[in-house]
Every structure is written in structure tokens, then in C-alpha cells.
C-alpha positions in Angstrom: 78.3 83.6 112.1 79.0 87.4 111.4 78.6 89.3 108.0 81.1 91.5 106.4 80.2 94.9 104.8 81.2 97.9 103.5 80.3 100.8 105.3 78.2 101.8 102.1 76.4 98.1 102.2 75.8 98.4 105.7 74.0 101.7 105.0 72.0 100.8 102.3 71.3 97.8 104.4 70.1 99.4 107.7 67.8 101.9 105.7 66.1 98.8 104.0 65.3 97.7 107.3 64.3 101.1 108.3 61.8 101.0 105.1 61.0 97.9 105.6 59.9 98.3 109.5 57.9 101.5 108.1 56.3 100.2 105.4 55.8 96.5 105.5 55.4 95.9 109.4 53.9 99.0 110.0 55.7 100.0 113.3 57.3 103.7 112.2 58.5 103.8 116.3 60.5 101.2 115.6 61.4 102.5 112.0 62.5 105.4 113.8 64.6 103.8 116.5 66.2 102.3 114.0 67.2 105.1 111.5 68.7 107.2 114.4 70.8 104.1 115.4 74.2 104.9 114.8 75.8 102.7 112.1 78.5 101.5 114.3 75.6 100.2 116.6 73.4 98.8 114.2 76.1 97.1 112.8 76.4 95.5 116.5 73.4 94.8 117.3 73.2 92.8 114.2 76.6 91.3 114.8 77.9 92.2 111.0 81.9 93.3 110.7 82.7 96.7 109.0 85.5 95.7 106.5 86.2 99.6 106.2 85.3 101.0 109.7 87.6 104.0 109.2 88.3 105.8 105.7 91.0 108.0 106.4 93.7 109.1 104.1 96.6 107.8 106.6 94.8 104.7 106.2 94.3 104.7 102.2 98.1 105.9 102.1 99.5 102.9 104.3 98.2 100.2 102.4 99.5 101.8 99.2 102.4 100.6 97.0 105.4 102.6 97.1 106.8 104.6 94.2 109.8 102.3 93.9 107.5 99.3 94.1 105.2 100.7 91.5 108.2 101.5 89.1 109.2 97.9 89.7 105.8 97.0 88.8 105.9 99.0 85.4 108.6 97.5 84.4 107.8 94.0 85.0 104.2 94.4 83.1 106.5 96.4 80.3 108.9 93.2 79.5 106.2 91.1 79.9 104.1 93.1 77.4 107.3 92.7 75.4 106.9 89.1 75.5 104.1 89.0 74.6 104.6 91.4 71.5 107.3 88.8 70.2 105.3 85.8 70.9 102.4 87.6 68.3 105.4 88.6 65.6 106.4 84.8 65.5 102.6 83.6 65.3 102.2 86.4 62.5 105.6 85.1 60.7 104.3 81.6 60.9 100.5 82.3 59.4 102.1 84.5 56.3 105.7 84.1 56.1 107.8 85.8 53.7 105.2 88.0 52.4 106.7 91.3 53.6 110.4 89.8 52.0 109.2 89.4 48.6 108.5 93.1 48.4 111.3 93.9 49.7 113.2 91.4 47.6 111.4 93.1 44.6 112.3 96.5 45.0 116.4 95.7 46.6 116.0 94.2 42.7 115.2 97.4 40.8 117.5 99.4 43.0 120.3 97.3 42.3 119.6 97.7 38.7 119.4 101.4 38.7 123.0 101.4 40.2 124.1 99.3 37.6 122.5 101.0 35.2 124.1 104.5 36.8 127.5 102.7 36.8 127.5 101.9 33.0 126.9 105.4 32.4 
């Protein structure tokens, strides 16, 4: 059974094992045979898979989205934001309804009776 890593993990692995053939078992030949291993080969020898064995920007670029599929994207997350913003009105309408109409009701009142007072002038 083979590992998967990043080329980064797969560094920080293979100098671990270069520390820890140093330090701990005491064999800085081997240490050494190990650090000037090239990754590719260490990874090899130790049968783990690179998940990212070439970081290119051809290869960044292909596995990107498109613009139209992004714009497609934007707009899906937009209506569903907008969904979302009327599902939280109706909750807020439910927990205090009719708040925000009594003031409104209040002041529609004391306009209408400054017209009427205007018109009787």
C-alpha cells in the first residue's frame, strides 16, 4: 500500500528521515545518502505517490474554471444568497411583526392631518 503526498510533505518528510538517520541512529553516511537523494527517488524507493509531481502554470491553468463558468457560479451563489436574505426577512417578520408598521402608521396619521389641516386653510 502506497502513500500520497505533497511534494512539500514529501520534503519535510525525507528531511526527518535525514535527521533522524543523523541524529538518532547515528549513521551521518547514510544521512547523507539520503539528503542528496533526489525527491523523485526517494519518493520511489519508499513507494509514496506525488499527488503534485509537476507545479506548472499550464497545469494550474487547465484544471481552472473558466470565466463563463465562474460568472455562472456568481450568479448561482448570488440568488441563492438572495434566498437566503428572504428566508431571514420572513423569520424577522414572524418574531416582531408589525413593529416597523405602527410607526409608519403613526406618522401616515399626522401627515394626513397636516394636509387636512392645510386644505381648511
Amino acid at each position: 500500500m502506497s502513500k500520497t503526498l505533497t511534494r512539500d510533505h514529501l520534503q519535510s518528510r525525507k528531511e526527518q528521515a535525514v535527521r533522524f538517520t543523523r541524529d538518532v541512529l547515528g549513521d551521518p553516511d547514510r544521512a547523507g545518502e539520503i539528503a542528496d537523494e533526489s525527491l523523485d527517488d526517494y519518493a520511489e524507493r519508499r513507494k509514496i505517490k506525488i499527488t503534485n509531481p509537476s507545479i506548472g502554470r499550464t497545469g494550474i491553468m487547465s484544471k481552472g474554471k473558466t470565466k463563463a463558468e465562474l460568472e455562472a457560479e456568481i450568479a448561482e451563489l448570488q440568488e441563492e444568497n438572495q434566498e437566503l436574505q428572504d428566508q431571514l426577512d420572513a423569520v424577522a417578520d414572524i418574531v416582531s411583526p408589525d413593529d416597523g408598521d405602527e410607526d409608519d402608521d403613526e406618522t401616515g396619521d399626522d401627515d394626513q392631518g397636516g394636509e387636512e389641516d392645510d386644505a381648511q386653510d
